[in-house]
C-alpha positions in Angstrom: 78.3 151.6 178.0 75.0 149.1 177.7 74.6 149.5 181.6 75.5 145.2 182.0 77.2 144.1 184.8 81.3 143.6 183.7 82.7 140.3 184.3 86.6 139.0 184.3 86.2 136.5 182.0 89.5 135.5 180.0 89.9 134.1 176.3 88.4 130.6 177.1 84.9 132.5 178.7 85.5 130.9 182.4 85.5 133.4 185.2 88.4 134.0 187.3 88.5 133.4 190.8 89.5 136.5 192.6 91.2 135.9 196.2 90.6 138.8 198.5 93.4 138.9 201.8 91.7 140.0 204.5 93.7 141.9 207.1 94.2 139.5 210.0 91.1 140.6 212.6 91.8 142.6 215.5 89.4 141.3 218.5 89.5 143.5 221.9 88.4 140.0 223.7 92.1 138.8 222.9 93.2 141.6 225.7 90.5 141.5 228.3 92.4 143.8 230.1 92.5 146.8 228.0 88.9 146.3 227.6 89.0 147.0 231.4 91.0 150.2 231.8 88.5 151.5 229.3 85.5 150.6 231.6 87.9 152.4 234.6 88.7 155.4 232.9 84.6 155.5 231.7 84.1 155.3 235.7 86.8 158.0 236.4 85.3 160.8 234.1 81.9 160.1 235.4 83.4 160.4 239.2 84.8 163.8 237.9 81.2 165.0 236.4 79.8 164.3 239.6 82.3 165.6 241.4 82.2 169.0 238.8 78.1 169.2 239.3 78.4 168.7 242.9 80.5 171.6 243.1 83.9 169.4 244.8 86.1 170.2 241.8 86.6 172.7 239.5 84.7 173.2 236.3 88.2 172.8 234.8 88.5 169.1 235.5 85.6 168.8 232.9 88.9 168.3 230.4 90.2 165.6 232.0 86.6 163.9 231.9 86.7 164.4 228.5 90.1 163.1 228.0 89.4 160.4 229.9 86.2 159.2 227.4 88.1 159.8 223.9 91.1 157.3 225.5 88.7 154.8 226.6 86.7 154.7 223.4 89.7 154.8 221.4 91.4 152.0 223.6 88.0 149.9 222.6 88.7 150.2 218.8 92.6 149.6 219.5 93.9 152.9 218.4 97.8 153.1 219.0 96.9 156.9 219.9 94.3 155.8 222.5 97.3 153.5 223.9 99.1 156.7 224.1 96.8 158.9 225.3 95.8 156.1 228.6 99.4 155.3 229.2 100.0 158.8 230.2 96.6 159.2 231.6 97.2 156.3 234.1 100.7 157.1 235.0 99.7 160.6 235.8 97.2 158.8 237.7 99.7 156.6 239.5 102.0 159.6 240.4 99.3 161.5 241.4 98.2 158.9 244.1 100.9 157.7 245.5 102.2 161.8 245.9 98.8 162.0 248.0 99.8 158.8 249.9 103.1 160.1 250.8 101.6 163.3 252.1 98.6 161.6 253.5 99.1 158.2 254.4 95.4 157.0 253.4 95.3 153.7 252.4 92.7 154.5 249.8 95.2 156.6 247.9 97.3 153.8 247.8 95.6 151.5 246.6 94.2 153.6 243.6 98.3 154.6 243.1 98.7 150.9 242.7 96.1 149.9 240.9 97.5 152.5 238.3 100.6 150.9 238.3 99.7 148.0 237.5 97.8 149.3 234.4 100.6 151.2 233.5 102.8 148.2 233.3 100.0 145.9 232.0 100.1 148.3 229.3 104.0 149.2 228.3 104.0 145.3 227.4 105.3 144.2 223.7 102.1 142.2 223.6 99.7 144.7 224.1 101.6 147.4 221.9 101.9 144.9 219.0 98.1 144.3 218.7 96.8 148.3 218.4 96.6 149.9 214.9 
């Protein structure tokens, strides 16, 4: 090899055109709202940290903070396992706090039990599933 750059170039010494597909571009701003269940669960594992350093939960919950971080950065690059992985996250959520409203009857926890819902069924929609990797 003479170490020259190769070139397509056919019998009549004109170079070819290559066409190169690119895969159609997957933008997060197209779903605004999975960008923010990934800001919420960001906000929910640092409430746990907090909550770990400050002694109010157990140093087990540490997991779910960690969980909570992989989900959200994989629901920012639009991983179908991300989707996965926040889909149960949130209904767990959702179960969890509206079981503590039952009990309790705290507003609070029914509004986070909602709010949970609501991702959960933003989420379970064909157009969100149809736009992850």
């Amino acid at each position: 090899m003479t170490g020259e750059p190769q070139t397509n170039e056919p019998q009549n010494g004109q170079p070819t055109k290559q066409t190169i597909q690119v895969p159609p571009r997957r933008d997060l701003m197209a779903l605004p709202a999975l960008a923010a269940i990934g800001l919420y669960l960001l906000v929910l594992a640092a409430v746990i940290v907090l909550g770990v350093v400050g002694g109010h939960y157990p140093v087990l919950f540490l997991l779910l903070s960690v969980a909570f971080v992989t989900a959200s950065a994989g629901l920012f690059f639009l991983f179908r396992w991300a989707w996965a992985l926040t889909l149960s996250a949130v209904f767990l959520l959702a179960s969890y706090y509206l079981w503590i409203f039952s009990h309790t009857h705290l507003p609070q926890q029914l509004v986070q039990g909602l709010l949970n819902l609501v991702f959960f069924l933003y989420m379970i929609r064909p157009e969100v599933r149809s736009k992850l990797r």
